[in-house]
N, C-alpha and C positions, 0 to 999 in steps of 0.2 A: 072568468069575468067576461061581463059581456054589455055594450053599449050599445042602444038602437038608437037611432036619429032617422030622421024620414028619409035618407039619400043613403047613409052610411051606416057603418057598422064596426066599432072600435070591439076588439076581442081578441085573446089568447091565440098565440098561432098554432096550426093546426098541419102535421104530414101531409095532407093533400094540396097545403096551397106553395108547396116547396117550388114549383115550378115558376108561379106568378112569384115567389121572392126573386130567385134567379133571375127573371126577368126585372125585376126592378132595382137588385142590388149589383147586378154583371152590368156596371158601368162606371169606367174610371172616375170620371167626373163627380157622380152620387160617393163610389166606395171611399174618395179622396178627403170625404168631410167626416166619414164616421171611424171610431175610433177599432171598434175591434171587426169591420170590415173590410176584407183584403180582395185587391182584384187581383183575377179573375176570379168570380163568385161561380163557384159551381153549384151542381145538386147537390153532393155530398156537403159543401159548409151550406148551404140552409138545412138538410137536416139536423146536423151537428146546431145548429142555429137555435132549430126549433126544439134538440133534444135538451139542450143544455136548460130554454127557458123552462121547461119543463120539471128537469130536475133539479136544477140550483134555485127555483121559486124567483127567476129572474123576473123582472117589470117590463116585460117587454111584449106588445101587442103591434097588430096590422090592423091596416084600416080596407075593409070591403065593401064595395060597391055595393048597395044592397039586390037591385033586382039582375045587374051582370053578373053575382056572386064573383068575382072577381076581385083579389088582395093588390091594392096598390101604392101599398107604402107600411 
């Protein structure tokens, strides 16, 4: 699934954007409110992240910058 907006871009996560999650969920404060996010967030749990969305038909989407192509959130 895939949403375009003229700045953003709501869609399915994707292996390549594991880093920009790490980077967004490797922080106590953020992992502190979500339920099945535990800090430290490594590489390894966004892929496990990203694989589970994938195979358990999870609801779970990022939002990308659209012309940074950058995930940030």
């Amino acid at each position: 699934m895939k949403l375009e907006l003229k700045r953003l871009i709501l869609r399915t996560p994707r292996l390549s954007d594991s880093k920009d999650i790490v980077e967004a969920l490797n922080n106590l404060e953020v992992s502190s409110h979500l339920y099945e996010i535990k800090y430290p967030f490594t590489k390894t749990n966004a892929i496990r992240f990203i694989e589970k969305n994938r195979t358990k038909r999870k609801n779970y989407f990022v939002i990308e910058l659209k012309e940074e192509k950058k995930v940030i959130g």
